[in-house]
Wavefront OBJ file of the C-alpha trace (Angstrom):
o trace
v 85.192 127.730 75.318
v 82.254 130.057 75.956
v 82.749 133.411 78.425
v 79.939 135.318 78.726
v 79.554 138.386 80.894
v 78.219 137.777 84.360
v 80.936 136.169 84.388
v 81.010 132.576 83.372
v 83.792 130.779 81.524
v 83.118 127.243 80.166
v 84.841 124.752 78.254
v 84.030 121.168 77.593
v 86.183 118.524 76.475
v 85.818 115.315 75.113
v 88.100 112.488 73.812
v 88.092 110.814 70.969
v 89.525 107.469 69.813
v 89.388 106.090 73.220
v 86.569 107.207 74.938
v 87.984 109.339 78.160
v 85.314 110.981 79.156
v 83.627 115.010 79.737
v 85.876 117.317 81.876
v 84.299 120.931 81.916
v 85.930 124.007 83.891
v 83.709 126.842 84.938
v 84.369 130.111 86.912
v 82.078 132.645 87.687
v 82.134 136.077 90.176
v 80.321 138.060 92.065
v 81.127 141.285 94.175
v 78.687 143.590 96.778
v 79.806 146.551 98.075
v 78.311 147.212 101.303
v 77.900 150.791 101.498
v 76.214 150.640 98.293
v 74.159 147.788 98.251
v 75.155 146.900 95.049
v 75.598 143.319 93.508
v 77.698 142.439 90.792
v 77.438 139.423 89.167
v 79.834 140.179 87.565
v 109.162 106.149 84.168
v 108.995 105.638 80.959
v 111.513 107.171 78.387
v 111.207 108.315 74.766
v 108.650 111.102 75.349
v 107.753 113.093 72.031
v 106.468 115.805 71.189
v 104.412 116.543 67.940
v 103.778 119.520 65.454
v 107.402 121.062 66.718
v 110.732 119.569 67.849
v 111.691 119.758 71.895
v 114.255 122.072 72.327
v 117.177 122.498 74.906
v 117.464 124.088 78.233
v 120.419 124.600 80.107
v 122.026 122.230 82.565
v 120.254 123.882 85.755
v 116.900 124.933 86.837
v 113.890 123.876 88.497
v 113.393 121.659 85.536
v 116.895 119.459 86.319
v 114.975 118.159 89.739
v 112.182 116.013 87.953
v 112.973 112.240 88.650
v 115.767 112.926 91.249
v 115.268 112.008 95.029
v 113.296 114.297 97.456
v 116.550 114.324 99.761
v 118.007 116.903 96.926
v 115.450 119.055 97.563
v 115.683 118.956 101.517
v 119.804 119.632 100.999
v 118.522 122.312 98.487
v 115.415 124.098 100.193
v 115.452 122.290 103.716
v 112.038 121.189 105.121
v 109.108 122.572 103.765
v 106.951 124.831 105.748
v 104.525 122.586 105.773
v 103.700 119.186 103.500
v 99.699 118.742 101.201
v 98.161 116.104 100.258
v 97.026 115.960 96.146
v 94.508 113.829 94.661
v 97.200 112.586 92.358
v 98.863 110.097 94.510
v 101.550 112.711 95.201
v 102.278 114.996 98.170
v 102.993 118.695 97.976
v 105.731 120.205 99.847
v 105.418 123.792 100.290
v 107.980 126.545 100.185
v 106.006 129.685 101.035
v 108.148 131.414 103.074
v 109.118 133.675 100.842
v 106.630 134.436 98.307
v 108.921 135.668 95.641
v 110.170 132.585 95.650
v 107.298 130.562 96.257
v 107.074 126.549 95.293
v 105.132 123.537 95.107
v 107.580 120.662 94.889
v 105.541 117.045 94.386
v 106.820 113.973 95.690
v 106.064 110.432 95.423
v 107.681 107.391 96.458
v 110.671 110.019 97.454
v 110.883 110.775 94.015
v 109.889 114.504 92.771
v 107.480 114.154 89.988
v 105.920 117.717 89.453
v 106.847 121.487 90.591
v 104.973 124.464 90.505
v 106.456 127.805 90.547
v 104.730 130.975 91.158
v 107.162 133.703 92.624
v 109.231 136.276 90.517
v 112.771 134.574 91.814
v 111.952 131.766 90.881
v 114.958 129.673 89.118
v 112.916 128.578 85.999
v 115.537 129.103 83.313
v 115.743 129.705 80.915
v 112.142 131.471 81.090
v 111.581 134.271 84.023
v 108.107 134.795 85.383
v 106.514 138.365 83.911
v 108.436 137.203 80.482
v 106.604 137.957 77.332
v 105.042 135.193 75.711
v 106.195 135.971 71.990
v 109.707 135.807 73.198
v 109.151 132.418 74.880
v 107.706 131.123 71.387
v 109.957 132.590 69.446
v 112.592 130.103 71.425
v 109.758 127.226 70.734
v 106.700 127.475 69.067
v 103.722 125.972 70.873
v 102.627 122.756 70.045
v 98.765 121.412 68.892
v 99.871 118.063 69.663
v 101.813 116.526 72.149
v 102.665 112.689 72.742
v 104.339 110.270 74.963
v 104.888 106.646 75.748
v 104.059 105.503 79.302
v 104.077 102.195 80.823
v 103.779 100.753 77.742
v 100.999 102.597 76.508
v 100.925 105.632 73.768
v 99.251 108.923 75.037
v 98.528 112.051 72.637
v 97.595 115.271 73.885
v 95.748 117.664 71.939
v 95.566 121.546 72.705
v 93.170 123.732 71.241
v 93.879 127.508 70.050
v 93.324 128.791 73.448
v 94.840 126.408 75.938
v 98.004 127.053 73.493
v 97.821 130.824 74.276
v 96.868 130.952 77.486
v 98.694 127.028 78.921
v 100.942 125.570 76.234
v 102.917 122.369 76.990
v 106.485 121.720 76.108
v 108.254 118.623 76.058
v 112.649 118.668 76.928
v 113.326 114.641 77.032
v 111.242 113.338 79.781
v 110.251 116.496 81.371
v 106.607 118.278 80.284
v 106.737 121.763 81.075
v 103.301 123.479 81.303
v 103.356 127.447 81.096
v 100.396 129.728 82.822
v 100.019 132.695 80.564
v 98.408 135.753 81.781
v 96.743 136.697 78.994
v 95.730 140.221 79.880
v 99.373 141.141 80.016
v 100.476 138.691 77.762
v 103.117 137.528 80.237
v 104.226 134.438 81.932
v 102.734 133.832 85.210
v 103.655 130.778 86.690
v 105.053 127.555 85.608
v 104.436 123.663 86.065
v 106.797 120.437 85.527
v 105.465 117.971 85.446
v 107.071 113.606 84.344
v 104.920 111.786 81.833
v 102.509 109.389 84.461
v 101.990 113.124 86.122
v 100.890 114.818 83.322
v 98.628 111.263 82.055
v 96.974 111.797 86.135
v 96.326 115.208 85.785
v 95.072 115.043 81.944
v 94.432 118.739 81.394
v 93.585 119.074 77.871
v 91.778 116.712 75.118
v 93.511 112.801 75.554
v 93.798 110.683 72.865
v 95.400 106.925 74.354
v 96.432 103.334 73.046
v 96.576 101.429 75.776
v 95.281 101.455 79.428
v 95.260 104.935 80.898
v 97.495 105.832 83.958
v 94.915 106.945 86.413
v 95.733 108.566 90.393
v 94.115 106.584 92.962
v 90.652 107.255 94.435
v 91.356 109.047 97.290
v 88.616 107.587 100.525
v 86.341 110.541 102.332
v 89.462 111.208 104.990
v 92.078 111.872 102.121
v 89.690 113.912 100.122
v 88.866 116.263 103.213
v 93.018 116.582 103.762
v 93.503 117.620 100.263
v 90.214 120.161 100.264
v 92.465 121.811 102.740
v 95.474 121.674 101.271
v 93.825 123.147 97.810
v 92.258 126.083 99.738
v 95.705 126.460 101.662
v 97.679 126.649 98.118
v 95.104 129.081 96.912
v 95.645 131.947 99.372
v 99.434 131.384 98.946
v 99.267 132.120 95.798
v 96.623 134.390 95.016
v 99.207 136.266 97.550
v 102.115 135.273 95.765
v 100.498 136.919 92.173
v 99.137 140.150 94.432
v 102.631 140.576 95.689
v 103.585 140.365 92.090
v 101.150 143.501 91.178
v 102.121 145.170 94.395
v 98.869 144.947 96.099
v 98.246 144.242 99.631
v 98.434 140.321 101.135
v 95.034 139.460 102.010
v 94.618 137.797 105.778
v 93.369 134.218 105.829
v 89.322 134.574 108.001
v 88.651 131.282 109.193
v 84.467 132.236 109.689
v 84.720 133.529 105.301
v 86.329 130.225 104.686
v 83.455 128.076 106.289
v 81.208 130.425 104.129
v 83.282 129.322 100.885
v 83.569 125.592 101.833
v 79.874 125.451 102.679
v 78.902 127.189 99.354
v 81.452 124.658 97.342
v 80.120 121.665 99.628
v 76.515 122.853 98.063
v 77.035 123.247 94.567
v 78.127 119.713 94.972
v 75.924 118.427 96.797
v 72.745 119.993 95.028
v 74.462 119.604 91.081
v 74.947 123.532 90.149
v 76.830 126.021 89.537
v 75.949 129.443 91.034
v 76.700 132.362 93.057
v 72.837 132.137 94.353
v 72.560 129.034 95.953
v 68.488 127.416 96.128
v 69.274 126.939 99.753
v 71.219 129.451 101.623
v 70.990 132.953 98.921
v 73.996 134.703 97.338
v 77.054 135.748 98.883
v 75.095 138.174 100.887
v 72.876 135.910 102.868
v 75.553 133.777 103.399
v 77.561 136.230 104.554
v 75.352 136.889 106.954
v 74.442 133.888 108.276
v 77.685 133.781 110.077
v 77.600 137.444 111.049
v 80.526 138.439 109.051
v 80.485 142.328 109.127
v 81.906 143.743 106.349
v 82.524 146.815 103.666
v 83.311 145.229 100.865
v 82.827 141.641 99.547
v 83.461 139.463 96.646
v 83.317 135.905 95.574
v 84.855 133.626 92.551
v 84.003 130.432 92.239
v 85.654 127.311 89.678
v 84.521 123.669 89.446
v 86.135 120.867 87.553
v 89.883 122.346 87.569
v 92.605 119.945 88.277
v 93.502 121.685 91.155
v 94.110 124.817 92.838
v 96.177 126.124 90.901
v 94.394 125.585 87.809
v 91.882 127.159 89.108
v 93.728 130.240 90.349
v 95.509 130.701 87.288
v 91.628 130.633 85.526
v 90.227 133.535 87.502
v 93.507 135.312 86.935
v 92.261 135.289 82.566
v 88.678 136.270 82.930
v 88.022 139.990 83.783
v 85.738 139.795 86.361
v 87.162 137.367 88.583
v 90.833 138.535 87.991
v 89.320 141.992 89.172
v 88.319 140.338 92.641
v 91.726 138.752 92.823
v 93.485 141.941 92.505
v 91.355 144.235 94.253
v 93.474 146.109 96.476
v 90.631 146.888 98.607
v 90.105 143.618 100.070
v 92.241 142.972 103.360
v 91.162 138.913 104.397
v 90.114 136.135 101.926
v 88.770 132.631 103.177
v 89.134 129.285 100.983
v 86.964 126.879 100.584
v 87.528 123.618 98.678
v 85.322 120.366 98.171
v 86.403 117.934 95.904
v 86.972 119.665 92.824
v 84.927 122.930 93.717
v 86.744 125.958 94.724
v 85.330 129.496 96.387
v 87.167 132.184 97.156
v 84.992 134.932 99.203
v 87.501 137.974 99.875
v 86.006 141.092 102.313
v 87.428 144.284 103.163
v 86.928 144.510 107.547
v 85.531 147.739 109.248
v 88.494 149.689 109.834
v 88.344 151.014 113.679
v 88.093 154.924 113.938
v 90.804 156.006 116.875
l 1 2 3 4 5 6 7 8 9 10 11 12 13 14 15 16 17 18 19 20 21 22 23 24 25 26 27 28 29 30 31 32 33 34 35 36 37 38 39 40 41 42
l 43 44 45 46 47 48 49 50 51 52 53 54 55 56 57 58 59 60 61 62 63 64 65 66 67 68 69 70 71 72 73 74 75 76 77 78 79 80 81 82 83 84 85 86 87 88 89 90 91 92 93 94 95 96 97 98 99 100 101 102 103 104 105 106 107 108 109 110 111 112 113 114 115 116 117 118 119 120 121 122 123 124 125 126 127 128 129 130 131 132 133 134 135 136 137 138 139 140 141 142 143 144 145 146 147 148 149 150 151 152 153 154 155 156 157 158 159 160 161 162 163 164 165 166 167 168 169 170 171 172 173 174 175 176 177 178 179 180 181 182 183 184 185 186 187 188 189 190 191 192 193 194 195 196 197 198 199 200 201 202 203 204 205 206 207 208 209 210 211 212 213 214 215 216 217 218 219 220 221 222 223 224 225 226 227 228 229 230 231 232 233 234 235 236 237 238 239 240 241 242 243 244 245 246 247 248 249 250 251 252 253 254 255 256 257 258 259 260 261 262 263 264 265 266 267 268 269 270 271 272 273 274 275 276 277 278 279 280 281 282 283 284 285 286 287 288 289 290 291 292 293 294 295 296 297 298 299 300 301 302 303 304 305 306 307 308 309 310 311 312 313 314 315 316 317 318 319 320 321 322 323 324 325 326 327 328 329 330 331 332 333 334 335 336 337 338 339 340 341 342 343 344 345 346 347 348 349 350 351 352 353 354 355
């Protein structure tokens, strides 16, 4: 991992054994104040896990729903507010109504096969979001290594230093728990189950494999714009959720920002970099301005090459710069934009009318 003031966080991963393939994640961030002028660029059973033993959790929990039927969550939650598409063959159904209790249940084939819980109610005994992170490895220490048996096939993940401080993975029978650290406070933030063909998809550290390797379907132009929206929909939710959390403001979704994200992420695409400047259409700024957004204050983070939003969210929350935009209590709307796997957030604060 390199991070580097202005800000840019990198890390590049690469397999070994059988050859996987690079994955790299990047964020960078960029504010300008307006009155200033200033820019800152600134099914498969026997699952194992290595280096430590699994340990127990109690008999309820989030956790307990991994592998059972979708109808338990409708006679537990009722419908979802609304339902996402993933890139991982699964669909998210979201439960934002409440933000304290926010989730992210995934379901496939009416099975649920991944959850991700954000909000401070949320039942993930026996941890507690805001807990400290010595006391949760105290209970289990965090593993280097971490394998499983799949379809046949023998999987090894391997986590380096700081993916175990700041994401370690657990293992309780069948169920791989993945914990978001904040690692400014040193505190849980959020939390991820995930079954073993979910976590093989999603392959968020270094994979070593025996085998073939489980792999989500390619999802056609149509599927990829519905889950571009659904990412940039999970994002506000819970950059929200983790602002409520730090009792800040909510920031209003601005459907003219968003365009300005998506066509920035569309961009860096497109044209093969990574950049608050684009060769085309400026910095934040121009682009700004090219839509006739009027604003005081505005700032930007941007993140290619995470698995998903909320990867990505949980990223900017661990480098200074970016987690200062996303809890900037000055900021009052925030658009999303989302294409394929890269994400911009551009958050302004309005003109407030004088009465």
């Amino acid at each position: 991992m390199r991070l580097r003031w202005s800000i840019v966080w990198t890390f590049v991963i690469l397999s070994s054994i059988t050859l996987l393939g690079l994955k790299g994640e990047s964020i960078l961030s960029t504010w300008i104040n307006k009155e200033q002028q200033v820019s800152n660029q600134k099914e498969e059973k026997n699952n194992q896990l290595n280096d430590v033993d699994t340990f127990t959790l109690p008999d309820e929990g989030l956790y307990t729903l991994i592998g059972k039927s979708s109808r338990v969550v409708l006679e537990m939650y009722g419908e979802p507010e609304r339902i996402d598409q993933s890139s991982y063959d699964y669909e998210w159904w979201i439960y934002n109504r409440d933000l304290h209790n926010y989730l992210q249940i995934g379901v496939l084939n009416s099975k649920i096969v991944t959850i991700y819980a954000v909000g401070k109610n949320s039942n993930i005994n026996p941890f507690y979001i805001g807990q400290p992170k010595a006391e949760i490895e105290s209970i289990s220490p965090f593993a280097s290594k971490v394998s499983l048996q799949a379809q046949s096939n023998s999987y090894r993940f391997e986590l380096k230093e700081e993916e175990r401080n700041t994401r370690p993975l657990l293992a309780v029978g069948e169920v791989f728990i993945q914990l978001y650290f904040d690692s400014f406070t040193e505190k849980l933030s959020s939390v991820r189950y995930m079954d073993g063909d979910t976590l093989i998809k999603l392959r968020p550290y270094e994979l070593v494999y025996r085998g073939d390797l489980i792999s989500a379907k390619e999802p056609t132009p149509d599927q990829w714009q519905e889950i571009e929206e659904a990412n940039s929909a999970q994002i506000i939710d819970i950059t929200n959720a983790i602002r409520l959390r730090h009792e800040l403001n909510l920031v209003e979704w601005d459907s003219l920002t968003a365009l300005v994200a998506y066509r920035h992420s569309k961009d860096m695409f497109e044209e093969n970099y990574f950049s608050h400047t684009s060769p085309k259409y400026g910095g934040l700024k121009e682009r700004l301005a090219s839509e006739n957004i009027i604003y005081q204050l505005a700032g930007e983070n941007i993140a290619a090459q995470y698995v998903d939003g909320i990867a990505a969210v949980e990223g900017w929350l661990n480098s200074k710069g970016h987690r200062e935009t996303l809890l900037n209590g000055e900021f009052t709307h925030l658009g999303v934009g989302v294409y394929e796997k890269y994400y911009t957030q551009n958050f302004i604060r309005k003109f407030q009318s004088v009465d």
